[in-house]
C-alpha positions as CSV (number, residue, x, y, z in Angstrom):
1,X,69.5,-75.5,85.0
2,X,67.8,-75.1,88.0
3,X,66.4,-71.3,89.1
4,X,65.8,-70.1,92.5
5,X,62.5,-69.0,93.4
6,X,62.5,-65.9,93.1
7,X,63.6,-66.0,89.4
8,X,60.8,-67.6,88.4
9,X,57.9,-65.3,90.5
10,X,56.8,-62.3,89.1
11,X,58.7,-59.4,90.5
12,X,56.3,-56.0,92.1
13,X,57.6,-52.8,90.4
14,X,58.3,-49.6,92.4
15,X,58.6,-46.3,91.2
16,X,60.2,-43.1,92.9
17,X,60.3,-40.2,92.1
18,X,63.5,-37.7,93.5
19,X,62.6,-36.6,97.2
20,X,60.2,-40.2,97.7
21,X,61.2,-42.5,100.0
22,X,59.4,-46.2,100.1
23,X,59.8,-48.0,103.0
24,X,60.5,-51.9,101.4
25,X,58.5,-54.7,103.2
26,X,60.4,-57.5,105.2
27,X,58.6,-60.0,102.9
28,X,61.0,-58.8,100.0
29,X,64.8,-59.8,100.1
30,X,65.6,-58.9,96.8
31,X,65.7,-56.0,94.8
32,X,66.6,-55.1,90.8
33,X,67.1,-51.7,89.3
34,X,65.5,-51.2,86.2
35,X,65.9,-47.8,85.9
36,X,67.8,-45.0,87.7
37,X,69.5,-45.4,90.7
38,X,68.7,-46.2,94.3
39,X,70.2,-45.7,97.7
40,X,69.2,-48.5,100.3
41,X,69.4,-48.0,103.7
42,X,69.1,-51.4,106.1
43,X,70.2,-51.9,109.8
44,X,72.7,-48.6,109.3
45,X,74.4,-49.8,106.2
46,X,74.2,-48.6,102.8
47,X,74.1,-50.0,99.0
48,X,73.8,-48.1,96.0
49,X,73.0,-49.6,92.8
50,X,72.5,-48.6,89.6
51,X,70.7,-49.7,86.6
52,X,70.5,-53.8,85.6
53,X,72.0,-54.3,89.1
54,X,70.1,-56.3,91.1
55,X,71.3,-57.7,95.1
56,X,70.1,-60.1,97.8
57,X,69.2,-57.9,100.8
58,X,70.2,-59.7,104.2
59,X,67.8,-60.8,107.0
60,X,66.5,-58.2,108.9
61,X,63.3,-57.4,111.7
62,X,64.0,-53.8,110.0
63,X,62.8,-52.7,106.8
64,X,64.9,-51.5,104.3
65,X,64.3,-47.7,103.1
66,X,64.9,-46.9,99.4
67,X,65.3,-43.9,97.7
68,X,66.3,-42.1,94.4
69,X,69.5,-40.8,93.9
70,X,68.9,-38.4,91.1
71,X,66.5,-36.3,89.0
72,X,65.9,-40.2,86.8
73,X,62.4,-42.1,87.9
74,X,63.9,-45.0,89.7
75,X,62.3,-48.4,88.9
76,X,63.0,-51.2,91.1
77,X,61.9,-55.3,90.8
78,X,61.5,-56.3,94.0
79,X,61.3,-60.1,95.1
Protein backbone atom coordinates (compact mmCIF):
# COMPACT_ATOMS: atom_id res chain seq x y z
CA UNK A 1 0.00 0.00 0.00
CA UNK A 2 1.32 3.07 -0.93
CA UNK A 3 1.26 6.16 1.81
CA UNK A 4 1.34 9.80 0.99
CA UNK A 5 4.03 11.82 2.24
CA UNK A 6 2.93 13.14 4.85
CA UNK A 7 2.07 9.82 6.57
CA UNK A 8 5.38 8.78 6.59
CA UNK A 9 7.25 12.28 7.96
CA UNK A 10 7.31 12.89 11.42
CA UNK A 11 4.46 15.16 12.44
CA UNK A 12 5.48 18.73 14.80
CA UNK A 13 3.29 18.65 17.97
CA UNK A 14 1.50 21.89 19.21
CA UNK A 15 0.10 22.42 22.42
CA UNK A 16 -2.54 25.16 23.54
CA UNK A 17 -3.58 25.97 26.31
CA UNK A 18 -7.51 27.68 26.66
CA UNK A 19 -7.17 31.57 25.73
CA UNK A 20 -3.70 30.62 23.20
CA UNK A 21 -3.96 31.16 19.79
CA UNK A 22 -1.03 29.73 17.30
CA UNK A 23 -0.92 31.07 14.19
CA UNK A 24 -0.22 27.68 11.81
CA UNK A 25 2.50 28.17 9.10
CA UNK A 26 1.64 27.94 5.32
CA UNK A 27 4.26 25.13 5.10
CA UNK A 28 1.67 22.83 7.06
CA UNK A 29 -1.50 21.53 5.19
CA UNK A 30 -2.49 19.11 7.55
CA UNK A 31 -3.41 18.89 10.95
CA UNK A 32 -4.45 15.83 13.63
CA UNK A 33 -6.01 16.28 16.96
CA UNK A 34 -4.54 14.25 19.51
CA UNK A 35 -6.03 15.71 22.32
CA UNK A 36 -8.80 18.24 23.03
CA UNK A 37 -10.46 20.11 20.56
CA UNK A 38 -9.58 22.85 18.10
CA UNK A 39 -11.30 25.63 16.25
CA UNK A 40 -9.53 26.59 12.83
CA UNK A 41 -10.02 29.56 11.32
CA UNK A 42 -8.69 29.95 7.37
CA UNK A 43 -9.64 32.45 4.64
CA UNK A 44 -13.13 33.22 6.82
CA UNK A 45 -14.20 29.65 7.22
CA UNK A 46 -14.27 27.44 10.14
CA UNK A 47 -13.56 23.62 11.14
CA UNK A 48 -13.80 22.12 14.39
CA UNK A 49 -12.38 18.93 15.14
CA UNK A 50 -12.12 16.84 17.89
CA UNK A 51 -9.96 14.26 19.19
CA UNK A 52 -8.27 11.34 16.51
CA UNK A 53 -9.66 13.69 13.78
CA UNK A 54 -7.32 14.72 11.55
CA UNK A 55 -8.18 17.05 7.93
CA UNK A 56 -6.37 18.35 4.84
CA UNK A 57 -6.32 22.18 5.21
CA UNK A 58 -6.87 23.79 1.63
CA UNK A 59 -4.30 26.08 -0.18
CA UNK A 60 -4.09 29.31 1.12
CA UNK A 61 -1.47 32.73 1.08
CA UNK A 62 -3.26 33.03 4.60
CA UNK A 63 -2.37 31.24 7.58
CA UNK A 64 -4.57 29.27 9.44
CA UNK A 65 -5.25 30.37 13.25
CA UNK A 66 -5.97 27.56 15.80
CA UNK A 67 -7.30 27.60 19.01
CA UNK A 68 -8.67 25.53 21.97
CA UNK A 69 -12.16 25.16 22.42
CA UNK A 70 -12.22 24.15 26.04
CA UNK A 71 -10.59 24.02 29.45
CA UNK A 72 -8.59 20.35 27.81
CA UNK A 73 -4.78 21.08 26.58
CA UNK A 74 -5.26 20.69 22.88
CA UNK A 75 -2.60 18.68 21.04
CA UNK A 76 -2.36 18.89 17.46
CA UNK A 77 0.03 16.78 14.63
CA UNK A 78 0.65 18.98 12.19
CA UNK A 79 2.08 18.06 8.62
Amino acid sequence: MLQRYSELATPDRIILMKDEVYRLSQTHREVQVLSGIAWITLDQQDIILQSSEKTSLPSSKNAAVISALNNVPLILAVY
